[in-house]
Chimera marker file (.cmm) of the C-alpha trace (Angstrom):
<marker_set name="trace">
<marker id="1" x="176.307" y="121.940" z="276.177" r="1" g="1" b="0" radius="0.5"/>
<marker id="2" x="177.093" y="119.578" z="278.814" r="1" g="1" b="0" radius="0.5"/>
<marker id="3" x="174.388" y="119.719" z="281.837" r="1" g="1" b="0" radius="0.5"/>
<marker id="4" x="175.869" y="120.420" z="285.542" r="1" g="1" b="0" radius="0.5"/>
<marker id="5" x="175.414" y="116.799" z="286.422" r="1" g="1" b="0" radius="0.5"/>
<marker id="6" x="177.700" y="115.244" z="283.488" r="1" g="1" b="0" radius="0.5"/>
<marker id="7" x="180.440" y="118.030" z="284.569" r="1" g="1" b="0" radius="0.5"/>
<marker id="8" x="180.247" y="117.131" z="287.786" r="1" g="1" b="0" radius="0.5"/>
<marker id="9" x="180.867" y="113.241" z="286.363" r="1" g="1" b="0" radius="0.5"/>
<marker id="10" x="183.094" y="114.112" z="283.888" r="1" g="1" b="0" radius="0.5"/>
<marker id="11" x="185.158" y="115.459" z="286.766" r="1" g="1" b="0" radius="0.5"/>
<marker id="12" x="184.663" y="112.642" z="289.112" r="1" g="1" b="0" radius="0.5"/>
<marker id="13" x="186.475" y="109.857" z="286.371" r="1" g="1" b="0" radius="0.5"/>
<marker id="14" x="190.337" y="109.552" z="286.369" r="1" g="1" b="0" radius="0.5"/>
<marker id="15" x="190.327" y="107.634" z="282.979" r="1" g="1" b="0" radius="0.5"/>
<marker id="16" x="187.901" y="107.517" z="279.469" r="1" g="1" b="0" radius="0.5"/>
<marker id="17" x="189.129" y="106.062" z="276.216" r="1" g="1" b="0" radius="0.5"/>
<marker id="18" x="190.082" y="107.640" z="273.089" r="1" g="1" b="0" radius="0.5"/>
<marker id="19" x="189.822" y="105.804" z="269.627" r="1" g="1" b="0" radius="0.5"/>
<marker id="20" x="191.421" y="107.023" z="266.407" r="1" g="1" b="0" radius="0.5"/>
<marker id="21" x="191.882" y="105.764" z="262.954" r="1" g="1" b="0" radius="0.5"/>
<marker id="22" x="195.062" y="105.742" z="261.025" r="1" g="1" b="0" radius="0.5"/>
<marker id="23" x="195.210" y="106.160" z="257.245" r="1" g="1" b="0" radius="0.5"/>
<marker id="24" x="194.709" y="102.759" z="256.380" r="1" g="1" b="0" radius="0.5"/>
<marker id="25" x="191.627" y="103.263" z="258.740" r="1" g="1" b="0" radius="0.5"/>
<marker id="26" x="192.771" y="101.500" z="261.462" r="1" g="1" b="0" radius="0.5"/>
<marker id="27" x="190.752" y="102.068" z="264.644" r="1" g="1" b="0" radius="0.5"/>
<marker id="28" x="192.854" y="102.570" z="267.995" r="1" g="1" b="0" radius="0.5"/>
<marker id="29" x="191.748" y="102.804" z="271.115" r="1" g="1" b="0" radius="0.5"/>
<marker id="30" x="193.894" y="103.473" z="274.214" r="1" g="1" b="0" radius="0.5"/>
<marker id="31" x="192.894" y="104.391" z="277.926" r="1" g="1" b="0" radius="0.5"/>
<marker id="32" x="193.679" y="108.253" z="278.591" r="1" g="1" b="0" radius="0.5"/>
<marker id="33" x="194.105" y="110.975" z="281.667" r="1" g="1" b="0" radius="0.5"/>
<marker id="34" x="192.285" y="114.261" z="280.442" r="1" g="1" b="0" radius="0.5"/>
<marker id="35" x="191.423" y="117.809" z="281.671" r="1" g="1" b="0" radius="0.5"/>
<marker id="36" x="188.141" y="119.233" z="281.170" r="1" g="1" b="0" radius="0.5"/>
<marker id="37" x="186.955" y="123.022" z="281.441" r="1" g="1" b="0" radius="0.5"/>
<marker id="38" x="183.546" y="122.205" z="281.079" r="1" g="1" b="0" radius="0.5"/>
<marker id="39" x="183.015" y="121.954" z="277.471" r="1" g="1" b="0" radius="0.5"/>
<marker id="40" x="186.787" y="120.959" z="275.813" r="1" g="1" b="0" radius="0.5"/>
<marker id="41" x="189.115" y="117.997" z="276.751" r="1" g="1" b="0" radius="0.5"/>
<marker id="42" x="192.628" y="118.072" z="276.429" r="1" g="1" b="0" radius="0.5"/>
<marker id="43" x="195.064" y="114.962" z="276.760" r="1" g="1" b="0" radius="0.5"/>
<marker id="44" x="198.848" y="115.440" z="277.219" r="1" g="1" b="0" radius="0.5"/>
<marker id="45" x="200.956" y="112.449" z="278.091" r="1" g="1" b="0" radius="0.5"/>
<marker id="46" x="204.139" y="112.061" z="278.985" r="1" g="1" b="0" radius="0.5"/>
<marker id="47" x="205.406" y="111.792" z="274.906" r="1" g="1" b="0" radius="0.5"/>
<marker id="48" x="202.105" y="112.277" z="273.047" r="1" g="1" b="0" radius="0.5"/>
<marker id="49" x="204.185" y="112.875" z="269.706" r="1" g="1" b="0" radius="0.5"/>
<marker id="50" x="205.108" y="109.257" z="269.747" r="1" g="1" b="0" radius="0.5"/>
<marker id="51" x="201.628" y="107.720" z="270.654" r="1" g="1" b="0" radius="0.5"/>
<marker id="52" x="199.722" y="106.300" z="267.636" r="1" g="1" b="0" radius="0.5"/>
<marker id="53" x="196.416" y="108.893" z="268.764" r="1" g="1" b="0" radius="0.5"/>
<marker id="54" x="198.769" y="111.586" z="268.494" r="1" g="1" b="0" radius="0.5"/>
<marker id="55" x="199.978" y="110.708" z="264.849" r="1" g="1" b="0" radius="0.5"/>
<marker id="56" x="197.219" y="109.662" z="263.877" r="1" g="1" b="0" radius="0.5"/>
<marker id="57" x="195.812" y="113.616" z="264.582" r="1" g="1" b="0" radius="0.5"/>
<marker id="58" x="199.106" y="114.931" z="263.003" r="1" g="1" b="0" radius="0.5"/>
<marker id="59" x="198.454" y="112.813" z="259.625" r="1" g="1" b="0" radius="0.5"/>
<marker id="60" x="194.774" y="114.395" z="259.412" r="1" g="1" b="0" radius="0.5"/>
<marker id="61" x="192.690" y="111.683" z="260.847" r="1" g="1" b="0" radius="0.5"/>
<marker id="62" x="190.700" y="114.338" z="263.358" r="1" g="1" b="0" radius="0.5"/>
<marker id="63" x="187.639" y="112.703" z="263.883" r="1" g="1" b="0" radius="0.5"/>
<marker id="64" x="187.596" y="110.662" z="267.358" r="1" g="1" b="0" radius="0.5"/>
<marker id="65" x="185.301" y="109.262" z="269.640" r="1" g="1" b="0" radius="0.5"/>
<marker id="66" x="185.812" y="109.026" z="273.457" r="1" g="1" b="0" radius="0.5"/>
<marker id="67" x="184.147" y="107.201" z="276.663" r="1" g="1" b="0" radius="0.5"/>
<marker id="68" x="183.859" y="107.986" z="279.814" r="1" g="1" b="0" radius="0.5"/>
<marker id="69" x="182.080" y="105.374" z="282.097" r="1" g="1" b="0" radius="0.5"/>
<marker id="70" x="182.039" y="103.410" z="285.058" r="1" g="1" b="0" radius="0.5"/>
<marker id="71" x="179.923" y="101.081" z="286.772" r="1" g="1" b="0" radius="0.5"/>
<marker id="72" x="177.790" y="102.421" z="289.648" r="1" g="1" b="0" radius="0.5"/>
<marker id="73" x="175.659" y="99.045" z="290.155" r="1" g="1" b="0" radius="0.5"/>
<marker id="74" x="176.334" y="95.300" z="290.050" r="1" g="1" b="0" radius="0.5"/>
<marker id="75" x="172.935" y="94.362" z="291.222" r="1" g="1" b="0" radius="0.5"/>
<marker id="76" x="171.108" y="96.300" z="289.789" r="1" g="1" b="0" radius="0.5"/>
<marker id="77" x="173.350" y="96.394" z="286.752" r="1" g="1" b="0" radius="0.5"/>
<marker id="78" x="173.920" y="100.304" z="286.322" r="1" g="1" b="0" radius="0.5"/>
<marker id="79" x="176.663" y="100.963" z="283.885" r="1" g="1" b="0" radius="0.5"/>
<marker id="80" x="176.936" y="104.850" z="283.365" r="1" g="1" b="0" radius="0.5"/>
<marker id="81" x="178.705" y="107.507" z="281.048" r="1" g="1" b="0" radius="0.5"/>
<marker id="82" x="179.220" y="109.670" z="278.610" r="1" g="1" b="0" radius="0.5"/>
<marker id="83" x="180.257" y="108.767" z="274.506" r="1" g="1" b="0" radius="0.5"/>
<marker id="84" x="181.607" y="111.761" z="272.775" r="1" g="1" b="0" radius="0.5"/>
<marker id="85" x="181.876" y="111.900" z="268.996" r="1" g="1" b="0" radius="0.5"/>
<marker id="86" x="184.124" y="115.043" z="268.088" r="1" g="1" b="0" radius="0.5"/>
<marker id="87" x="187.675" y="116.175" z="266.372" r="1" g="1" b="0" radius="0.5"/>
<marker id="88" x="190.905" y="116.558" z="267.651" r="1" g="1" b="0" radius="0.5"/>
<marker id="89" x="193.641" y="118.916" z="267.185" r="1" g="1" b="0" radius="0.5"/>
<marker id="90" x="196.996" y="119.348" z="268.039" r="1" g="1" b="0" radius="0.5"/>
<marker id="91" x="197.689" y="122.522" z="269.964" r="1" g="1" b="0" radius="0.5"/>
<marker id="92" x="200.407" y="123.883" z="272.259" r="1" g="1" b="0" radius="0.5"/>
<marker id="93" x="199.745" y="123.822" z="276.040" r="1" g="1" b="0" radius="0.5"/>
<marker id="94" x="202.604" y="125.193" z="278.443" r="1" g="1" b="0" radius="0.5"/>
<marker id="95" x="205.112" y="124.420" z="275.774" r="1" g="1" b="0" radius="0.5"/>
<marker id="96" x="204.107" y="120.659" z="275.546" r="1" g="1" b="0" radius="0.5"/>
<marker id="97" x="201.711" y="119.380" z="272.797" r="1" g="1" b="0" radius="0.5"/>
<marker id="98" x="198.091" y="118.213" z="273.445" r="1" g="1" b="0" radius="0.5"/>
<marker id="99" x="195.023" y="117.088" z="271.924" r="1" g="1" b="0" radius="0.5"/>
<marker id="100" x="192.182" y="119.386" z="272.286" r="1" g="1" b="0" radius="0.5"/>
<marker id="101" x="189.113" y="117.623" z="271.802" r="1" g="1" b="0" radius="0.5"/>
<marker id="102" x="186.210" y="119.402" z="270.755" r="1" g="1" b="0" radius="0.5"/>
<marker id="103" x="182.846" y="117.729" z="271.109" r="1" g="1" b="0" radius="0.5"/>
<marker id="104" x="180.202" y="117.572" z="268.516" r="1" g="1" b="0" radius="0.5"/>
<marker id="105" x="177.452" y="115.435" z="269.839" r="1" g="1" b="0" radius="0.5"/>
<marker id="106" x="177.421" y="112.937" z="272.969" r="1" g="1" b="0" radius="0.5"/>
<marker id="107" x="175.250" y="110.649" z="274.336" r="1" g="1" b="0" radius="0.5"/>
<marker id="108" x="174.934" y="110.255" z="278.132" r="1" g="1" b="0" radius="0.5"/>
<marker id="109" x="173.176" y="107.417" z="280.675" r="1" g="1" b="0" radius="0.5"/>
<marker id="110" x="172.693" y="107.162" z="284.146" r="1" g="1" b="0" radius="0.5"/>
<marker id="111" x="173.759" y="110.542" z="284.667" r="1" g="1" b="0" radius="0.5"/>
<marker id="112" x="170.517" y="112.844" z="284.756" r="1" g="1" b="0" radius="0.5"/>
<marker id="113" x="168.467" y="109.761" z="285.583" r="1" g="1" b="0" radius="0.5"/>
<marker id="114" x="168.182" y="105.936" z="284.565" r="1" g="1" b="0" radius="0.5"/>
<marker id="115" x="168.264" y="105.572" z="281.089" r="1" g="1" b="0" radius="0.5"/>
<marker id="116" x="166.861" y="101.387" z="280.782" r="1" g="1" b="0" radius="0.5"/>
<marker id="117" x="163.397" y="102.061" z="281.384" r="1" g="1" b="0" radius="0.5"/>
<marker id="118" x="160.650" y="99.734" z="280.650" r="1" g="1" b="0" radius="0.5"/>
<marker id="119" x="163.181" y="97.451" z="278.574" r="1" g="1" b="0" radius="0.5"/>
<marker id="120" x="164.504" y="100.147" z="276.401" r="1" g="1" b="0" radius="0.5"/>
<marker id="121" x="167.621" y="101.884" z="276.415" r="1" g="1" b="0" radius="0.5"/>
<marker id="122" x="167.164" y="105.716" z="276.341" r="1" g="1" b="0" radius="0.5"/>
<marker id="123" x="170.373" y="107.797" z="276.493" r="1" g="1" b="0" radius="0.5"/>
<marker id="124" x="170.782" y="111.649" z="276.648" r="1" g="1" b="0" radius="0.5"/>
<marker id="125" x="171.536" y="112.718" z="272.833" r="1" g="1" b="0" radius="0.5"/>
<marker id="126" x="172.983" y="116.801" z="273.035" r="1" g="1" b="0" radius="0.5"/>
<marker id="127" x="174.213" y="118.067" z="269.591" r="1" g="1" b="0" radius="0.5"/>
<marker id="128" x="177.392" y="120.708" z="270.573" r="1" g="1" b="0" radius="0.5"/>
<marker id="129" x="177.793" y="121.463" z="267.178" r="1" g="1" b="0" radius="0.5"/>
<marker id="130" x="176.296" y="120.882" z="263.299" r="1" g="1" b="0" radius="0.5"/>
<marker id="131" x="179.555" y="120.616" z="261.757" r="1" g="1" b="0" radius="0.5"/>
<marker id="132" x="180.136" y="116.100" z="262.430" r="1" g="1" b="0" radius="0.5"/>
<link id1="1" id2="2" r="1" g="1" b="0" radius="0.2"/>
<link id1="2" id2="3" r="1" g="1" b="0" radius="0.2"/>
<link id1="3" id2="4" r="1" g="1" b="0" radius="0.2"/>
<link id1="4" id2="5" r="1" g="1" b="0" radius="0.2"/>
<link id1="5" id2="6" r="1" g="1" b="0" radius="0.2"/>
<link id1="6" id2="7" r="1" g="1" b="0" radius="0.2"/>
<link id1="7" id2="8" r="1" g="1" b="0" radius="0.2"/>
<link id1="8" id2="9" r="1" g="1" b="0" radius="0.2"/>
<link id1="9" id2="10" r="1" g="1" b="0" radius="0.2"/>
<link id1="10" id2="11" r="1" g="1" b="0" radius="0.2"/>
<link id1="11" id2="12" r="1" g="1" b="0" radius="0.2"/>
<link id1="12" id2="13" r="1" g="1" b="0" radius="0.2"/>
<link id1="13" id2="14" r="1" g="1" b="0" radius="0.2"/>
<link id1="14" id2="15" r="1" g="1" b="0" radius="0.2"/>
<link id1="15" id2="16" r="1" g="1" b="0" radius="0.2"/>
<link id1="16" id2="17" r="1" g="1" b="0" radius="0.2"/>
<link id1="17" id2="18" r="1" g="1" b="0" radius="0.2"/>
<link id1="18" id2="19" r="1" g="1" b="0" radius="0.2"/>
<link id1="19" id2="20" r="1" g="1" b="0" radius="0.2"/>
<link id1="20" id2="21" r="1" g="1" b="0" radius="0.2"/>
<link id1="21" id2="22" r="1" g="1" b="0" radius="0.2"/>
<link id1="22" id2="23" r="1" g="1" b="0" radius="0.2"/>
<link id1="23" id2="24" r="1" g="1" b="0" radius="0.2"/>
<link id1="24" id2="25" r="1" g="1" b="0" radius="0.2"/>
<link id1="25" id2="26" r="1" g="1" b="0" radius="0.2"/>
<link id1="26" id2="27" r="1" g="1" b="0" radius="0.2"/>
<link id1="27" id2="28" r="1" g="1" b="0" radius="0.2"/>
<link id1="28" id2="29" r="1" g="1" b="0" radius="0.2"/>
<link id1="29" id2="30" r="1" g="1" b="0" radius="0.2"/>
<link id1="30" id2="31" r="1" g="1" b="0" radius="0.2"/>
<link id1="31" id2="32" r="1" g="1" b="0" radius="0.2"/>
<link id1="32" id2="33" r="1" g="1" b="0" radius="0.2"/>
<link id1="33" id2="34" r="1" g="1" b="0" radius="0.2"/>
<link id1="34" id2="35" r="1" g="1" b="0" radius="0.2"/>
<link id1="35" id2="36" r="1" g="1" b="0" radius="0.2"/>
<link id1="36" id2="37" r="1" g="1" b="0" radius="0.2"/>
<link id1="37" id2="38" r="1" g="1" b="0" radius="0.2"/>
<link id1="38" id2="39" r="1" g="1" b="0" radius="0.2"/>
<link id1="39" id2="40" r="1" g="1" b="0" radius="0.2"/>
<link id1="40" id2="41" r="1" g="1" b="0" radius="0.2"/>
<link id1="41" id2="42" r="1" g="1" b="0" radius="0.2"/>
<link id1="42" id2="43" r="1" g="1" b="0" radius="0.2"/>
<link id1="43" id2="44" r="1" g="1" b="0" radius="0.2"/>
<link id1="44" id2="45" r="1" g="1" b="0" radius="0.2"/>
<link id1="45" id2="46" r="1" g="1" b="0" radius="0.2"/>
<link id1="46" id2="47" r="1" g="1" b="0" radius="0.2"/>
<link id1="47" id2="48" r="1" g="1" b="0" radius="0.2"/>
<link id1="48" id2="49" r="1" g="1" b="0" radius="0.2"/>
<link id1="49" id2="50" r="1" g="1" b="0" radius="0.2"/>
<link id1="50" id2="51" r="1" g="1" b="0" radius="0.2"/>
<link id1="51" id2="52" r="1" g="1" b="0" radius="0.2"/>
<link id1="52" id2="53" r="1" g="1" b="0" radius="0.2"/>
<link id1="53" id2="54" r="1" g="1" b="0" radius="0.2"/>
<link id1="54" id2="55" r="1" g="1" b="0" radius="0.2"/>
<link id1="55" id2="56" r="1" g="1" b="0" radius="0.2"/>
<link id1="56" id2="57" r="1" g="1" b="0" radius="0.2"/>
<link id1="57" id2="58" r="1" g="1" b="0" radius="0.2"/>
<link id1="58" id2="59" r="1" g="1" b="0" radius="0.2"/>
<link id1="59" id2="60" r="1" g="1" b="0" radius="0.2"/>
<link id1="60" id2="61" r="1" g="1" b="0" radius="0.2"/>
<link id1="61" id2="62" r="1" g="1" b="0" radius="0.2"/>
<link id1="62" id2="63" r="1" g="1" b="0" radius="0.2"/>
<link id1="63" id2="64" r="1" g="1" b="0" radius="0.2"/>
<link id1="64" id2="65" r="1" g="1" b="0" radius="0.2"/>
<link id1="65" id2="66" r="1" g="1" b="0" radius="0.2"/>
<link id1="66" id2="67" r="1" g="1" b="0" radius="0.2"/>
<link id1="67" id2="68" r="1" g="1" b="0" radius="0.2"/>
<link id1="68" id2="69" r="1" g="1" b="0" radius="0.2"/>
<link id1="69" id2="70" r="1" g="1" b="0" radius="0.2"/>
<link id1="70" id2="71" r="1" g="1" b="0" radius="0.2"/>
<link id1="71" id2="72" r="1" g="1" b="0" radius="0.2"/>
<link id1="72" id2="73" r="1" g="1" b="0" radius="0.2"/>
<link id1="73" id2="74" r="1" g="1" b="0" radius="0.2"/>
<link id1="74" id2="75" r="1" g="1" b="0" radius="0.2"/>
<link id1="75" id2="76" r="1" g="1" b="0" radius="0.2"/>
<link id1="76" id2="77" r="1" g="1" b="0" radius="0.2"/>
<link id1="77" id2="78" r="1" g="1" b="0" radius="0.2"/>
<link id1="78" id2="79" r="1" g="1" b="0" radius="0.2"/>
<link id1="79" id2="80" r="1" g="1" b="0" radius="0.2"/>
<link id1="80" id2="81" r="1" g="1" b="0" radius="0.2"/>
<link id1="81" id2="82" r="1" g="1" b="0" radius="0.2"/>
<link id1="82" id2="83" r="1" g="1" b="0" radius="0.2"/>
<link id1="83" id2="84" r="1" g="1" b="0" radius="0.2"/>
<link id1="84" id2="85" r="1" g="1" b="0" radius="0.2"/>
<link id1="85" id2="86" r="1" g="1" b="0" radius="0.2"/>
<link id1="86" id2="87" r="1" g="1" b="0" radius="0.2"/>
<link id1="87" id2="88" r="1" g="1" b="0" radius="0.2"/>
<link id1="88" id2="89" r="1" g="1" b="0" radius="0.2"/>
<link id1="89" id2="90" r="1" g="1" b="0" radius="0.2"/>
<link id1="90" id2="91" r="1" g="1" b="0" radius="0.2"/>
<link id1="91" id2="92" r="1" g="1" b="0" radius="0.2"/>
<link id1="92" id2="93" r="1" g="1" b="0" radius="0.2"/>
<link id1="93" id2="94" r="1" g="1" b="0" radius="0.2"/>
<link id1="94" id2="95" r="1" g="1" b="0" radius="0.2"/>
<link id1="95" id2="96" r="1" g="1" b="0" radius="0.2"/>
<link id1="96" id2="97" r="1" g="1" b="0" radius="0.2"/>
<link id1="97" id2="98" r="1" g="1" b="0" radius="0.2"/>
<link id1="98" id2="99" r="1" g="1" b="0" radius="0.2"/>
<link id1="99" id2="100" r="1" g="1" b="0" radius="0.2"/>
<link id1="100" id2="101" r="1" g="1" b="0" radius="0.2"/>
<link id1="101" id2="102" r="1" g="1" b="0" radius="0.2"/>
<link id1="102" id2="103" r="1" g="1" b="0" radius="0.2"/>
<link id1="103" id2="104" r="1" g="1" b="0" radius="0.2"/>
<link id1="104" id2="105" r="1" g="1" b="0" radius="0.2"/>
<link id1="105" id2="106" r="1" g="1" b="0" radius="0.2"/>
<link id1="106" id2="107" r="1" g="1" b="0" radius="0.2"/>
<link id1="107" id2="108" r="1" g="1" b="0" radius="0.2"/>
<link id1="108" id2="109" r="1" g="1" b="0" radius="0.2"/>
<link id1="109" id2="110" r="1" g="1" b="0" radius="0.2"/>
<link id1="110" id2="111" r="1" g="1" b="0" radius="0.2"/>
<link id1="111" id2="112" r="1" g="1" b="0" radius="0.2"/>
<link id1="112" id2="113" r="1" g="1" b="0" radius="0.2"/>
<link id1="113" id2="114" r="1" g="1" b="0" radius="0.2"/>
<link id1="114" id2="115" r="1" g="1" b="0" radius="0.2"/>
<link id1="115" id2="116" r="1" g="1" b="0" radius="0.2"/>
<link id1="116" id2="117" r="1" g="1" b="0" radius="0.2"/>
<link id1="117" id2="118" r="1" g="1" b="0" radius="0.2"/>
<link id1="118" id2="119" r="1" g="1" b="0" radius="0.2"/>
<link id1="119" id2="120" r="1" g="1" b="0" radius="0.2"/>
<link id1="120" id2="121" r="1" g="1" b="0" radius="0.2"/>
<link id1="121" id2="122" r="1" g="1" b="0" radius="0.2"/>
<link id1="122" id2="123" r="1" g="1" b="0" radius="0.2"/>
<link id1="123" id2="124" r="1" g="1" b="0" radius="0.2"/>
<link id1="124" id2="125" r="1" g="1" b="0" radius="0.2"/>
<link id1="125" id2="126" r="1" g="1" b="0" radius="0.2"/>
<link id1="126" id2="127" r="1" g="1" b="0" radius="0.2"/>
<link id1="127" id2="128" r="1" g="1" b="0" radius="0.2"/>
<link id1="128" id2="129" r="1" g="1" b="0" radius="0.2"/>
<link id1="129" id2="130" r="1" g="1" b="0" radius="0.2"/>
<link id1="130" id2="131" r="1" g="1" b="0" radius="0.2"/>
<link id1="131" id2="132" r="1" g="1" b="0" radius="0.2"/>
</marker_set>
């Protein structure tokens, strides 16, 4: 499960990033708009059938990863955010289709509290499921 704070961040970011891998294993990654109900995303688009994310779903390639981050801090450097590893699937949302992206384990920093401490990177590991 997501803690209130990474919500709350979640929420607060227009864009994250989505990456994808076509049959030939491919990677893709494109900048998306999402909605998030606390523990699901979903990303529409104005033609997601013809995006190479979308297709790539269709033709079976569910696993994804997506980032959501911004930079608090220049000096200090603070990058922050949230990497989700999950699976996608193509579902029907007020008659237009969308990717519902189900987490399976993410890795936040900077969100609960600094995460470079003493010269080592420590970020917030939460399993959301055993099945990745």
């Amino acid at each position: 499960m997501f803690t209130e704070k990474e919500i709350a961040y979640i929420r607060s970011q227009p864009l994250g990033r989505i990456a994808t891998v076509d049959q030939d294993g491919q990677p893709d990654n494109v900048a998306i708009g999402y909605q998030f109900d606390g523990q699901i995303f979903y990303i529409g688009g104005l033609d997601n059938p013809s995006t190479r994310k979308y297709k790539n779903v269709a033709n079976g390639y569910t696993k994804i990863a997506l980032l959501i981050d911004d930079l608090l801090s220049v000096n200090p450097w603070r990058p922050r955010g949230i990497r989700i590893y999950g699976t996608a699937a193509i579902i029907s949302q007020e008659g237009r289709p969308v990717l519902k992206i189900t987490p399976i384990t993410s890795w936040s920093w900077d969100i609960e509290e600094p995460s470079f401490k003493n010269g080592k990177f420590s970020p917030r590991k939460t399993a959301h499921s055993a099945n990745y």
